[in-house]
GUVEX-103566 format. One record per residue: residue in three letters; z negated, y, x of N, C-alpha, C in turn. Coordinates in pm, whole numbers, plus 50000, padded with zeros to 5 digits. Last residue first. Example, Ala and Ser with C-alpha at 12.3 -4.5 7.8 and 13.67 -1.06 7.14 Angstrom:
2
Ser492924977551285492864989451367492135000351290
Ala492204943151319492204955051230492204967051320
***
This chain:
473
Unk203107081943168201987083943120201697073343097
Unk204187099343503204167083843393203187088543325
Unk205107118443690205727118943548205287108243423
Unk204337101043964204647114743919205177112943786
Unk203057083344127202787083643974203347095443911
Unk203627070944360203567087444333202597087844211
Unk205057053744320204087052244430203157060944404
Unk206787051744134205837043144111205207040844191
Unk208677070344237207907074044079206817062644091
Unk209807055844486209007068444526208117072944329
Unk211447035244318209917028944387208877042244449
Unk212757050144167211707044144109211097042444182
Unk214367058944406213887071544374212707063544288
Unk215607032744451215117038044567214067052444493
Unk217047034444226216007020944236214807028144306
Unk218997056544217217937053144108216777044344134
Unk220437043744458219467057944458218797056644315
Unk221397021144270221037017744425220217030844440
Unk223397034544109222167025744093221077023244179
Unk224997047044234224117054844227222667045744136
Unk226597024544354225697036144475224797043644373
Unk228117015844172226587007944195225707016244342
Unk228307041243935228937035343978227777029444051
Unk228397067843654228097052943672228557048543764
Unk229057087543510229357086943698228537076143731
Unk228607086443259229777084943315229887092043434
Unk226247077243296227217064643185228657065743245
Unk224487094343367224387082743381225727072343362
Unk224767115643142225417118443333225627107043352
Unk223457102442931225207099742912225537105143051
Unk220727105443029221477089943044222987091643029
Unk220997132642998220507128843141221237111243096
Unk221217135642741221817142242850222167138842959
Unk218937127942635220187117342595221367126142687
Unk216997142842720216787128842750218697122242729
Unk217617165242583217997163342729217627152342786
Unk216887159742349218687162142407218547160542526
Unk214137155342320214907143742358216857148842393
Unk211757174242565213077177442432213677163842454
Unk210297165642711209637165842613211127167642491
Unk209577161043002210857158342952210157155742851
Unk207287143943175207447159543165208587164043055
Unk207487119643136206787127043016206647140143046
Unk210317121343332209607113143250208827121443138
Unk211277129743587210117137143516209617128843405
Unk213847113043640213467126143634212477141743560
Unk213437091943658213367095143785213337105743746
Unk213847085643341212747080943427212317085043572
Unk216337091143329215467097843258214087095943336
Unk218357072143488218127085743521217147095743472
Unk215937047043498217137049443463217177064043522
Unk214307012143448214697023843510215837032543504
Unk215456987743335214356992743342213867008243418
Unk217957003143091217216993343189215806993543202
Unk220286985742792219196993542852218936989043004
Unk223986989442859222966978142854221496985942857
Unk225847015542712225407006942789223946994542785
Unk225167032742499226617027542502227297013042637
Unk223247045842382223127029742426224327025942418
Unk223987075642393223257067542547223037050042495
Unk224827080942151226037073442300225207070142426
Unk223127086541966223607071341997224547066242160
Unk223237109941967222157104242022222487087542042
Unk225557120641810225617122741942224247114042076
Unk224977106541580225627107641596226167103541773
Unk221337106041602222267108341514223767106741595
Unk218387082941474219017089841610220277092341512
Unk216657071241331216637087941327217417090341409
Unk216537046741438217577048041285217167059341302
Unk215687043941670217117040441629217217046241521
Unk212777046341599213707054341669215017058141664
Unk212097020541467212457034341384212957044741460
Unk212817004041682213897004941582213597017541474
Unk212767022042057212187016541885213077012641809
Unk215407020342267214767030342152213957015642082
Unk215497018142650215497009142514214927014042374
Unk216567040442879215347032742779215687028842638
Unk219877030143069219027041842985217637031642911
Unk219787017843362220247018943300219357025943135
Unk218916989943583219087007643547219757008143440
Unk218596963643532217336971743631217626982343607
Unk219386958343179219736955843350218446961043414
Unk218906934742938218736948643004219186943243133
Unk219646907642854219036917742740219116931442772
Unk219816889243052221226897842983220516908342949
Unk217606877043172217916872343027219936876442995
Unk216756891243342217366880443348218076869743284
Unk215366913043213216896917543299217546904743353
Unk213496903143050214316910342982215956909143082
Unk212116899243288212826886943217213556889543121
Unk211626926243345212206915043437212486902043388
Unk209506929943187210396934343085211766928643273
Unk206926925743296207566916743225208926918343214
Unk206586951743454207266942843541207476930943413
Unk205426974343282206826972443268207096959243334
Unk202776976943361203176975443221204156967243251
Unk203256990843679202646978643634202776973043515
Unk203317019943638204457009843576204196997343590
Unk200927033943733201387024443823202837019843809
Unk199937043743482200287051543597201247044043731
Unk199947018643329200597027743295201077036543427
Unk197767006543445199007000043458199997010043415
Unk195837025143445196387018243575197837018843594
Unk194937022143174195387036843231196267033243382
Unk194417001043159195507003343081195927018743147
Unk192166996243318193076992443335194196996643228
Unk190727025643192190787020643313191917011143306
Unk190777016142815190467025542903190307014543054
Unk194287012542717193407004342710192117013842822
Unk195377038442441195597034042607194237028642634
Unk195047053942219195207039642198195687032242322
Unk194877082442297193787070142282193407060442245
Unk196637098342534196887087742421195297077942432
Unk196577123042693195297114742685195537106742544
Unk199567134342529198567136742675197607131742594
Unk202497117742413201037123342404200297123342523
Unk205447108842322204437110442418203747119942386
Unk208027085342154206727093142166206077094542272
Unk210777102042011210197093542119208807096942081
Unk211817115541797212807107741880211957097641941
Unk210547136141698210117121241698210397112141729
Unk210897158441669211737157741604210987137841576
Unk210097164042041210847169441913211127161341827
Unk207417147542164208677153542180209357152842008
Unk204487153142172204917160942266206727161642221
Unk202637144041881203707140441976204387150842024
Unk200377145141677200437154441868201557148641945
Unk201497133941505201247154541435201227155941674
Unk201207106941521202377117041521202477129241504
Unk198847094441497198777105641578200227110641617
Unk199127079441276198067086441288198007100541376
Unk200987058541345201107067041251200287086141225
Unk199617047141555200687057941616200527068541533
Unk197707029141451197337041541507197997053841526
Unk199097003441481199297008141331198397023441371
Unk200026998741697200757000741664200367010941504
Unk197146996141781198217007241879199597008441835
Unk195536977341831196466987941667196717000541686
Unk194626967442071195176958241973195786965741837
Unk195456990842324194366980842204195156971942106
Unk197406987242610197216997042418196066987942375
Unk199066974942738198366986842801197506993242697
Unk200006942742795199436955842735198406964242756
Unk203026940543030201946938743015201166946442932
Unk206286934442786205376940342881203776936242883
Unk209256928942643208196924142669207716931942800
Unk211366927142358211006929342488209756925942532
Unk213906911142173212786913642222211866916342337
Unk216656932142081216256923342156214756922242118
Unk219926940341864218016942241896217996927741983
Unk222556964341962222126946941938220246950041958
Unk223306987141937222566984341842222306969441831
Unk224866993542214225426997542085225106991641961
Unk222356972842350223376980242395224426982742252
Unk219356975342189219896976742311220886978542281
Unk216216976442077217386981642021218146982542163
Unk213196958442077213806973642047215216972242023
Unk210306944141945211856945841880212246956641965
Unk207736935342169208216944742057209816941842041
Unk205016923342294206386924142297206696931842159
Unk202586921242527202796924042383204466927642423
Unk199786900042687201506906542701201696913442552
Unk197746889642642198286897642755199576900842749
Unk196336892342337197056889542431197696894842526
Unk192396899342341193936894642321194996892142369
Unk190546920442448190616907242391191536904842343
Unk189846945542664190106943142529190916931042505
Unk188896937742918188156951842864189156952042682
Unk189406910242952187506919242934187756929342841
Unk192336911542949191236907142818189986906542854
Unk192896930943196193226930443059192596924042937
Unk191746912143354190976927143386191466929443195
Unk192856886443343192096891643364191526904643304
Unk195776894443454195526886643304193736892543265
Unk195996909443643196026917743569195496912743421
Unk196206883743880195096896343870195056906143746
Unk197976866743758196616862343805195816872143829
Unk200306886443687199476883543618197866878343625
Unk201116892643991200676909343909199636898643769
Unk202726867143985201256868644078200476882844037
Unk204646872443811203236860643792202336860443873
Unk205666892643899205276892743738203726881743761
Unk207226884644083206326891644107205316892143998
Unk209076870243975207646859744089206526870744103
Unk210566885743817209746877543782208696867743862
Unk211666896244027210496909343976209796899443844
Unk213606884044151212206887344238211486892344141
Unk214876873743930214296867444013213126866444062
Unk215966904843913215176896143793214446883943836
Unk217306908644140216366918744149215076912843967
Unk219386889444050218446889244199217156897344195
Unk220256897843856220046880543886219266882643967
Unk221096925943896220306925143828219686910743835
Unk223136914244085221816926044133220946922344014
Unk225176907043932224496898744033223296904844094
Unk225946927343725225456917043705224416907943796
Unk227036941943959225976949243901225006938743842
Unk229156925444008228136934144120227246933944039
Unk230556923543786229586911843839229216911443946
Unk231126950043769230376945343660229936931843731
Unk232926955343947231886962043942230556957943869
Unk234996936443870234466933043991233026939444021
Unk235826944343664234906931143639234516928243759
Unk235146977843622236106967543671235516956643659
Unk234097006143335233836995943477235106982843523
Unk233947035843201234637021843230234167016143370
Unk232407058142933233137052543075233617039243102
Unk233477063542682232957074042741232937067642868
Unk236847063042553235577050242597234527062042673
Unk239937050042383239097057042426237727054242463
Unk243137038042403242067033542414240837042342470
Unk245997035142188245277044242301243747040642290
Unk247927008842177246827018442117246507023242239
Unk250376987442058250456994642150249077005842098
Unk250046959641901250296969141883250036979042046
Unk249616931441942251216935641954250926950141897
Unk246576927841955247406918641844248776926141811
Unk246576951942176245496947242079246536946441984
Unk247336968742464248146960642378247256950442272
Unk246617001542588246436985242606247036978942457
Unk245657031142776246407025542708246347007342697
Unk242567048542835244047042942869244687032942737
Unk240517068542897241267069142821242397057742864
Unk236707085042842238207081542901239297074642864
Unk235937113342685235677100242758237057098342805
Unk235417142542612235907131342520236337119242593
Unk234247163042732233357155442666233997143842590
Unk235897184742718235877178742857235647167242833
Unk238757176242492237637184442575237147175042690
Unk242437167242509241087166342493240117175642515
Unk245977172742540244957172742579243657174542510
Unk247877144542389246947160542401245917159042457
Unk249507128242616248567125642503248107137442524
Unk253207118042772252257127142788251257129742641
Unk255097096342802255157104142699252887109142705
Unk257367085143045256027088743013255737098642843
Unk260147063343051260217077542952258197076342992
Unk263057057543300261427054243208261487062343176
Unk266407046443103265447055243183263757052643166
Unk268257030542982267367027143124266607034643193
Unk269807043942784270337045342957269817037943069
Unk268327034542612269767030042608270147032742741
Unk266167054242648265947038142649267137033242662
Unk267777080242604266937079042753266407061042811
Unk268057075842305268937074442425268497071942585
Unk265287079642287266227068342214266957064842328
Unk264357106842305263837095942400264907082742398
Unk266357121042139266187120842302266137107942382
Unk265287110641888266707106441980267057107642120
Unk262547125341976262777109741934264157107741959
Unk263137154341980262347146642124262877131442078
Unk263647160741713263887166141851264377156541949
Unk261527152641543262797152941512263757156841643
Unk259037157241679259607145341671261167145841611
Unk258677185741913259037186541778260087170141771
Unk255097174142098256627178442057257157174541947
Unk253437157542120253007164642009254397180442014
Unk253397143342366253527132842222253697143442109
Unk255757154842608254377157442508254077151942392
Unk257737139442870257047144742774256177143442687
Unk259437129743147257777131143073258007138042964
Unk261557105743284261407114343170260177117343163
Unk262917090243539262267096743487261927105543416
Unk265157096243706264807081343713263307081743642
Unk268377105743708267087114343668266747094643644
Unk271497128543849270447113843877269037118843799
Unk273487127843541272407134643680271617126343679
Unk274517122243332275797123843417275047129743529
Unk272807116043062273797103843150274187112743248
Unk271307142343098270557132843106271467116843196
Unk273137157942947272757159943143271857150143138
Unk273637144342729274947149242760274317145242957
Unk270597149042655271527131842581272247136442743
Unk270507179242589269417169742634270807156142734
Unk272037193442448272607191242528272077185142629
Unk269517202242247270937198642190271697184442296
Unk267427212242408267467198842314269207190842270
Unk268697222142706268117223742565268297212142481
Unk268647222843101269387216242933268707223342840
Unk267627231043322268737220343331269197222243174
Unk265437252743447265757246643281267347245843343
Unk263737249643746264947252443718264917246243592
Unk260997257343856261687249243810263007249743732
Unk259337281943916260017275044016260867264344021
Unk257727285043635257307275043729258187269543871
Unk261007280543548259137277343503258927274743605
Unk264207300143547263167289243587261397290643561
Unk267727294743379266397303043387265237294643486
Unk269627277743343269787289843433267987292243483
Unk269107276642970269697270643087270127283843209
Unk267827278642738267037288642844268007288342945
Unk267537276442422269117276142531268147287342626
Unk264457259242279265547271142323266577268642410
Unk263517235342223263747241842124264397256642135
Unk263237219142437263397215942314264217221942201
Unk264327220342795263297231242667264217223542577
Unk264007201843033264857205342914263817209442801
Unk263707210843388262777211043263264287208743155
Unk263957191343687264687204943606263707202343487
Unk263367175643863264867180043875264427191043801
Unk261087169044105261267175843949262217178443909
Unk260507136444219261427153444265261507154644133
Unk257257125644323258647125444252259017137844247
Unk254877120744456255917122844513257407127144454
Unk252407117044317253167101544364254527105244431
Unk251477138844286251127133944423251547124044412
Unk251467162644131252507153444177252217145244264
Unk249957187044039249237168844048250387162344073
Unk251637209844004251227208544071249657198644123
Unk253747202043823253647206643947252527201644067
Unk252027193143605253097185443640253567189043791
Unk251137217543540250617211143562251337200443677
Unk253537230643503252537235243635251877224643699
Unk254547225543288255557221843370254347226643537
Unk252657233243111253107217143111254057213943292
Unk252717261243098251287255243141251537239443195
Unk254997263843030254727270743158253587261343220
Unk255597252942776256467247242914255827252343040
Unk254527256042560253957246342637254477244342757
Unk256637268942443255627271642375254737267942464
Unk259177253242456259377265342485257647265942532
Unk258467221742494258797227242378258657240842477
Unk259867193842745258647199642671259707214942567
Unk260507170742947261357173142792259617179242725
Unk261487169543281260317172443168260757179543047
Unk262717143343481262647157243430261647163343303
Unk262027131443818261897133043715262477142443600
Unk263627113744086263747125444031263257123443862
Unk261357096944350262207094444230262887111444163
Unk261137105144566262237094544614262307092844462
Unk261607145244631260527131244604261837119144595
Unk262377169544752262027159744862261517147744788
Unk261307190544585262777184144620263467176144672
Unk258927198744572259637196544438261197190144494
Unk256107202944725257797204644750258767196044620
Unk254047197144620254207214244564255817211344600
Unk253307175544756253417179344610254047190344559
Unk253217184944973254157175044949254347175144821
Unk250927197145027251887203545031253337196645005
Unk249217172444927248937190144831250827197644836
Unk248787159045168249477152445024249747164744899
Unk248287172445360249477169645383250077164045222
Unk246017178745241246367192045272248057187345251
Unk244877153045304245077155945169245457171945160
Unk245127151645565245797140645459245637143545328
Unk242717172745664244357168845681245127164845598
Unk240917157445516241147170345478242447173445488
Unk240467133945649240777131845488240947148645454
Unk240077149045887241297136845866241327133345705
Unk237227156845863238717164245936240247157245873
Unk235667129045803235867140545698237057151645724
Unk236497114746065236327109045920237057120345852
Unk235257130246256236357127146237236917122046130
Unk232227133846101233167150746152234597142046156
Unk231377109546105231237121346036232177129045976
Unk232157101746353232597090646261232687104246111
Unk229447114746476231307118246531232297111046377
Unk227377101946432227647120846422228877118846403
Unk227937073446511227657079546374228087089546314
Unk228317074446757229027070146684229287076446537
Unk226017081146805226647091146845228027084046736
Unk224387057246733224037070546684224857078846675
Unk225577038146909225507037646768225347051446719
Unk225197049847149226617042047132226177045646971
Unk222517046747181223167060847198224207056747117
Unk221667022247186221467031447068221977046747027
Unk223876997647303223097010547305222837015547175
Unk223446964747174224416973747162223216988247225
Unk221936941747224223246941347291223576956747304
Unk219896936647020219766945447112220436943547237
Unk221216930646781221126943946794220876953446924
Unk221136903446712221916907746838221846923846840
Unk219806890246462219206893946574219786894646704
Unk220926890546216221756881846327220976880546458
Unk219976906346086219896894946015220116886246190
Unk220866934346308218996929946251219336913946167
Unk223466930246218222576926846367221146927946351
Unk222886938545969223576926246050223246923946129
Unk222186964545968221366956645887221866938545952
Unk224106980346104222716980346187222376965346146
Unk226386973545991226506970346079225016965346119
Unk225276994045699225736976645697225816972945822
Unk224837018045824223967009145773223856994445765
Unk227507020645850226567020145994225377011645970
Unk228127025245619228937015245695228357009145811
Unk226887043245499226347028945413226907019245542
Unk227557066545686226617060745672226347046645592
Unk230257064845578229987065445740228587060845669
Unk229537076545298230557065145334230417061245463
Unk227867097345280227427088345240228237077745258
Unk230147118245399228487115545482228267098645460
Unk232007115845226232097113445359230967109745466
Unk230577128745030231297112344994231627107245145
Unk230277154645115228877144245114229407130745065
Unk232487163445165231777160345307230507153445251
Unk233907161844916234337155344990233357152045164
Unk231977183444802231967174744769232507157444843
Unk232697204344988231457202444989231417186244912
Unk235637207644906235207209645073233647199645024
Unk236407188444593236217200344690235447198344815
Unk238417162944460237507166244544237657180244633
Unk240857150744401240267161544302238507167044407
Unk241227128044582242227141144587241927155544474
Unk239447109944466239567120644630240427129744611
Unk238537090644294238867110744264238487114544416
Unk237327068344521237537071444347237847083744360
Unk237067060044758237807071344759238117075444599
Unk234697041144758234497057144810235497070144764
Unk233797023944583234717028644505234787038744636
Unk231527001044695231557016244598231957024444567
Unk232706978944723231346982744673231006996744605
Unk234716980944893235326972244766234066977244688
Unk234036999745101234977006245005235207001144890
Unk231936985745210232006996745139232757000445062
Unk233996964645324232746960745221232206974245127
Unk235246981345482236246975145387235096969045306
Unk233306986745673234237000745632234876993245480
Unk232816961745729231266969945719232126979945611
Unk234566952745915234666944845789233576952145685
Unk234706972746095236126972845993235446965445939
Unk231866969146260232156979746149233736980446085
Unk232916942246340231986944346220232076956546144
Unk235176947946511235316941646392234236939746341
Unk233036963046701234676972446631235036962046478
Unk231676943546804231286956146753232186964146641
Unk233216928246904232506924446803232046935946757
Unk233666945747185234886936747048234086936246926
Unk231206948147261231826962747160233196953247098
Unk230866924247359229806926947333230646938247199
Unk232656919547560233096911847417231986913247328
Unk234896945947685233386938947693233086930747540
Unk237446957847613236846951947770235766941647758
Unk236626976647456237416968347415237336957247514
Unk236036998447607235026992247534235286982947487
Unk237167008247897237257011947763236356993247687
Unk235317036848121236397025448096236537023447912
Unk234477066748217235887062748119236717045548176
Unk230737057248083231757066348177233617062248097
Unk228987051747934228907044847986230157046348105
Unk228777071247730227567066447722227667061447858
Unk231107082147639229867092447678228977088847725
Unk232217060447543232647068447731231517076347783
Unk231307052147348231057044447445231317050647565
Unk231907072347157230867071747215230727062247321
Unk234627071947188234627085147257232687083947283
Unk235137042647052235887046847190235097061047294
Unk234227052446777233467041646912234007043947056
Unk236157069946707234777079246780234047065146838
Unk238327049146684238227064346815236597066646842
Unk237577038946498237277028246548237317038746719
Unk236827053746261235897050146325235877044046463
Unk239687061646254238537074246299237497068146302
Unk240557040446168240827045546239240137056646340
Unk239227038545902239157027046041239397033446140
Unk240447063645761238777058545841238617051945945
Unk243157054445739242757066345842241207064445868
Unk242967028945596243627029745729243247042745817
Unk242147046145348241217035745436241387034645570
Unk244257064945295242617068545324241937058345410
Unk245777048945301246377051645388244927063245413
Unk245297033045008245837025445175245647033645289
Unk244687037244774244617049344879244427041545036
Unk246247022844604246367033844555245567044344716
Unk245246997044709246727001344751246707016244737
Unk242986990044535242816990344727244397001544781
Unk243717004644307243216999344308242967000844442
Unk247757005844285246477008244184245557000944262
Unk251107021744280250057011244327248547015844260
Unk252867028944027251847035144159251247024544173
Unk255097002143939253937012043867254037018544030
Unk258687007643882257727004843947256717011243954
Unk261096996343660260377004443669259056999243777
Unk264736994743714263446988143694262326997643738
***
């Protein structure tokens, strides 16, 4: 019987367990520093202490994935997932005892020092543990399942390395069976060739082997009785998908009306992530609609003196893989600001027409339209947009519909998500950002290192664009 890898909280049990752990020491090593060598556990003040930051460490981890691709992680990369993990945790503790108003139980030394140390022990110990999981991998002889790898002459060095050396569920490599040559004796890779196609079947029944991989794009006349038999014995069989470019999304497998399909996607979310994200947007739509109506009692105003009509203007745009919505904002434009554009498409700043921006647009209402613009003041309607479904708070800008239909191919994959109101384009220069590739650049980074920490720094970086005015037109 076949048993998956654990997946999910399980898949890095023993990352988590080592944090706690290293948080729960450096409390130990700040409280001594602070308060001499008794122990902290003693005082029902630091009890409570220790089980907030474990429930603080385990809220983080369900929130923002910390240990997603740890073991593909370099020195530098792993110490700022480490920074930013200790920190959200401390954060969460502080922010509690500020709700709870017991904060001022605890030293500030205690906390702080806590902090530094939590750092350095933290990040030491996931280095360790993944030095210890590297060299475990590489031992090919020691795993509790034995695999073997049914690849073609042609592919074996690069196939059988790989396979080497990403083992990290532990399994013992018995041996390679080349397809298509009598190599037997010989070794890849430190791997001993057990068989050849022929004589596959024969060492397959009569050696322990609790595992097959091979290459979908091996010789099928070959490989297919192989595999056959390998099912008749009870063996699992992996059957390994060509490899891709970098740029070709992600990938798993799933069962649509009894067929078995490979499932491709430029990124993916969990439904747990998704009714995070969902629930932020409920909340942050909430607030940014109360806000809306008190921004109106002063903005309704100022807006029809200086030009007569309606305070809001809404438009068609185009949201997530071509559903149209209607949106809505405060107006910043005269009243033929639509039929004007035409007019002044010869001074649009970006290529091709993708978008439009113009320095000193003179269909911008004068003074308050200039405001609201500089301000993003405009935008706070488009908060009923994010309560609606229609958009989230992040996430890429919503195209025109003549926009839409000039976009090509590769320009489409930024609405592969929900629009927002803010996004990675927007924090980063805005109408400085005149070429649209690199507009649709900057949202597909977006799409796929999507996760709700980096929403959360998108928000935080809008409210510094909408203090600033840096980039708005």
């Amino acid at each position: 019987m076949y048993q998956k890898d654990s997946s999910s909280w399980l898949k890095h049990l023993d990352f988590i367990i080592l944090d706690i752990i290293c948080m729960q020491a450096t409390l130990l090593v700040a409280y001594m520093f602070r308060n001499g060598f008794s122990f902290p556990l003693f005082e029902d003040v630091y009890q409570q202490m220790a089980i907030i930051i474990t429930i603080m460490d385990i809220v983080v981890v369900f929130f923002m994935q910390s240990y997603d691709g740890i073991l593909r992680r370099g020195y530098f990369k792993e110490f700022k997932e480490t920074l930013y993990h200790v920190s959200l945790t401390i954060i969460g503790f502080i922010l509690f005892n500020f709700l709870t108003r017991s904060g001022q139980q605890y030293s500030r030394i205690v906390v702080v020092l806590m902090w530094e140390l939590s750092i350095i022990f933290c990040y030491l110990v996931r280095l360790l543990r993944k030095r210890a999981l590297f060299r475990r991998a590489k031992d090919a002889g020691k795993g509790r399942k034995a695999m073997v790898i049914l690849v073609d002459s042609a592919l074996a060095e690069k196939f059988v390395k790989r396979i080497s050396n990403y083992n990290y569920e532990d399994k013992k490599i018995a041996g390679v069976i080349l397809l298509d040559e009598n190599r037997k004796g010989e070794m890849i890779e430190n791997i001993p060739v057990v068989a050849s196609g022929k004589d596959a079947s024969a060492y397959l029944c009569q050696n322990w082997v609790d595992e097959v991989i091979t290459c979908y794009n091996n010789n099928e006349d070959v490989v297919n009785p192989i595999l056959q038999d390998c099912r008749e014995m009870g063996i699992t069989i992996h059957v390994a998908l060509l490899e891709t470019g970098k740029d070709s999304g992600k990938k798993q497998i799933e069962n649509i009306a009894g067929y078995t399909v490979v499932t491709s996607y430029l990124a993916s979310a969990s439904n747990r992530q998704m009714f995070c994200k969902r629930f932020m947007d409920i909340c942050g739509g909430l607030i940014g609609c109360l806000i809306t109506a008190i921004l109106f009692v002063f903005l309704a105003p100022a807006i029809y003196i200086a030009s007569p009509g309606p305070i809001f203007f809404s438009q068609i745009r185009v949201g997530k893989n071509g559903r149209k919505f209607r949106i809505y904002k405060f107006r910043s434009m005269y009243m033929d600001a639509e039929e004007r554009k035409k007019e002044l498409m010869k001074q649009n700043k970006v290529k091709d027409g993708m978008m439009f921006k113009m320095d000193h647009d003179p269909r911008i209402i004068k003074g308050i339209g200039n405001f609201i613009r500089k301000t993003s003041l405009d935008e706070f309607p488009q908060f009923f947009n994010v309560l609606k479904g229609d958009m989230s708070l992040v996430g890429t800008r919503p195209p025109t519909v003549d926009e839409w239909e000039k976009y090509n191919k590769y320009h489409r994959r930024r609405m592969a998500i929900k629009p927002g109101l803010t996004g990675m384009w927007q924090v980063s220069g805005r109408s400085s950002i005149t070429d649209f590739d690199e507009v649709v650049a900057l949202d597909t980074k977006y799409i796929s290192q999507w996760n709700l920490g980096l929403d959360i720094k998108i928000l935080f970086k809008t409210i510094g664009v909408m203090v600033t005015g840096r980039g708005s037109q």
